[in-house]
C-alpha positions as CSV (number, residue, x, y, z in Angstrom):
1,X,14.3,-36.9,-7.2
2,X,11.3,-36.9,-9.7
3,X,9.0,-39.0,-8.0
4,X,10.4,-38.2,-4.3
5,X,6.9,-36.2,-4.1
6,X,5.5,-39.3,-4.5
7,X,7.1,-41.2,-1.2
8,X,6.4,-38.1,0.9
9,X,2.3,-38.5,-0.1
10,X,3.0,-42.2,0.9
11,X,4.7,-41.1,3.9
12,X,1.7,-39.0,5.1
13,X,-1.1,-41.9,4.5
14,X,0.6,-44.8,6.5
15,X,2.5,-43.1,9.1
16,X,0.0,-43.1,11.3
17,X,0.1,-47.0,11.5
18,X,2.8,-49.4,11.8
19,X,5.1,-48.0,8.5
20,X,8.1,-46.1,8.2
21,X,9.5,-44.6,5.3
22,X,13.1,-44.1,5.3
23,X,15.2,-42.6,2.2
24,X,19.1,-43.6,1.5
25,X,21.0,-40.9,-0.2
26,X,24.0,-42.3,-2.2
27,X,24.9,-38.9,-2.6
28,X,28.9,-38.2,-2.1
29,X,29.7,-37.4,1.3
30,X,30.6,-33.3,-0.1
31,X,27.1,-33.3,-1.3
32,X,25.3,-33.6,2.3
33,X,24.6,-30.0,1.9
34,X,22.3,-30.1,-1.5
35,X,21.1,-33.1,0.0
36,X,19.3,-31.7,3.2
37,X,18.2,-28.6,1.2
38,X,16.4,-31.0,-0.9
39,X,14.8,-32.8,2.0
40,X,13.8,-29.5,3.2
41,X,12.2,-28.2,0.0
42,X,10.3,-31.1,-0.4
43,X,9.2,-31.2,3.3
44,X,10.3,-34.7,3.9
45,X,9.1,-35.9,7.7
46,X,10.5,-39.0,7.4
47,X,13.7,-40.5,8.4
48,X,16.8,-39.8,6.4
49,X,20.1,-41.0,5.8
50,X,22.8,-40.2,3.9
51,X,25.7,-43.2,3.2
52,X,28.9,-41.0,4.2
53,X,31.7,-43.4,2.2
54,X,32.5,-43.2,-1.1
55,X,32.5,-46.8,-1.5
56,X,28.8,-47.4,-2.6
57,X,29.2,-51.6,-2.6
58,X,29.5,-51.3,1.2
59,X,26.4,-50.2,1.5
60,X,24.9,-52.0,-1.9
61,X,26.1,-55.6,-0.2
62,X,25.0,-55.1,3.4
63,X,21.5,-53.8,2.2
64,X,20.5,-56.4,-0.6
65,X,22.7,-58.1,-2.3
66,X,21.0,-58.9,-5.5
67,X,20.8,-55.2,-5.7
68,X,23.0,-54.1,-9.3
69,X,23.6,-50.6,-7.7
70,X,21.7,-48.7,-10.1
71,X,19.7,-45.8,-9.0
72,X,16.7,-44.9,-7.8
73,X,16.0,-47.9,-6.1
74,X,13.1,-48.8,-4.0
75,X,12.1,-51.1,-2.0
76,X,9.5,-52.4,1.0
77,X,10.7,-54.4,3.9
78,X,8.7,-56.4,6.4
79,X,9.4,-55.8,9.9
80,X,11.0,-59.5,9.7
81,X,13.5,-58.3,7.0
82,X,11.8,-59.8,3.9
83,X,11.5,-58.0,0.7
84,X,8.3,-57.8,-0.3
85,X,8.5,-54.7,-3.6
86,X,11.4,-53.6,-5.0
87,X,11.9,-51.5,-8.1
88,X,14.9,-50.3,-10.1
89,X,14.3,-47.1,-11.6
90,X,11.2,-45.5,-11.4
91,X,8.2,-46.5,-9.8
92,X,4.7,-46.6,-10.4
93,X,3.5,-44.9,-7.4
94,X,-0.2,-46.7,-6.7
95,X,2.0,-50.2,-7.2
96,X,3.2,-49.4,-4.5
97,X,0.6,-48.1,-2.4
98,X,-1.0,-51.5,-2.9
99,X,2.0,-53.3,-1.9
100,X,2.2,-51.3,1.3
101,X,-1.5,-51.8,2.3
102,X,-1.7,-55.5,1.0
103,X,2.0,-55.8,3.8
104,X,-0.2,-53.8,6.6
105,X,-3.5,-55.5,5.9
106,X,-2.0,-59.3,6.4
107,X,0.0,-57.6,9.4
108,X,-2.5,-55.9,11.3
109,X,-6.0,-55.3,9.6
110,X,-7.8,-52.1,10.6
C-alpha cells in the first residue's frame, strides 16, 4: 500500500502504449469493501482484481510458482508470458520504470 502511489504514476506514463497495469489483492474475500475504498482513494485507473478464496496457494501456484507467497509482490510480464522483473517486497520505483521501457522499447520502439 506504501508505494501503490508509485504504480498508479507508472500506470499514467505507459498506458497510452502497449502496457497494462493490473493489481492482485490477496485481501480476504470480507475485506473486498476496504479494498475498493482504497482503490478509490488512490484513484487507481487500472484493472483490478481481488482473489475471492481464502486459499492463497491457488492463486500463488497458477501465477508463478517460484513465487514464496510473501507480500507485496511485483512483477512485469511480456505479452508472451515471460517474467522479465519481479520483486518481493518493496520496490525501487525508477527500477522499474526502466525495466518497463527497456520491455516496450525491444517490443515496439517509438
Amino acid at each position: 500500500m506504501v508505494e501503490f502511489h508509485e504504480f498508479v504514476t507508472i500506470n499514467r506514463m505507459y498506458r497510452h502504449r502497449d502496457f497494462e497495469l493490473v493489481t492482485v489483492s490477496l485481501n480476504r474475500p470480507d475485506e473486498q469493501k476496504p479494498v475498493l475504498e482504497f482503490l478509490k482513494k488512490e484513484q487507481a485507473a487500472n484493472r483490478n482484481l481481488i482473489f475471492v478464496s481464502a486459499d492463497r496457494d491457488q492463486l500463488i501456484n497458477a501465477f508463478d510458482p517460484d513465487w514464496s507467497g510473501a507480500v507485496p509482490y511485483t512483477v512485469l510480464i511480456s505479452p508472451e508470458g515471460k517474467i522479465l522483473y519481479r520483486e518481493v517486497g518493496s520496490v525501487d520505483a525508477l527500477a522499474v520504470r526502466r525495466a518497463i521501457q527497456k520491455a516496450m522499447n525491444e517490443r515496439k520502439p517509438w
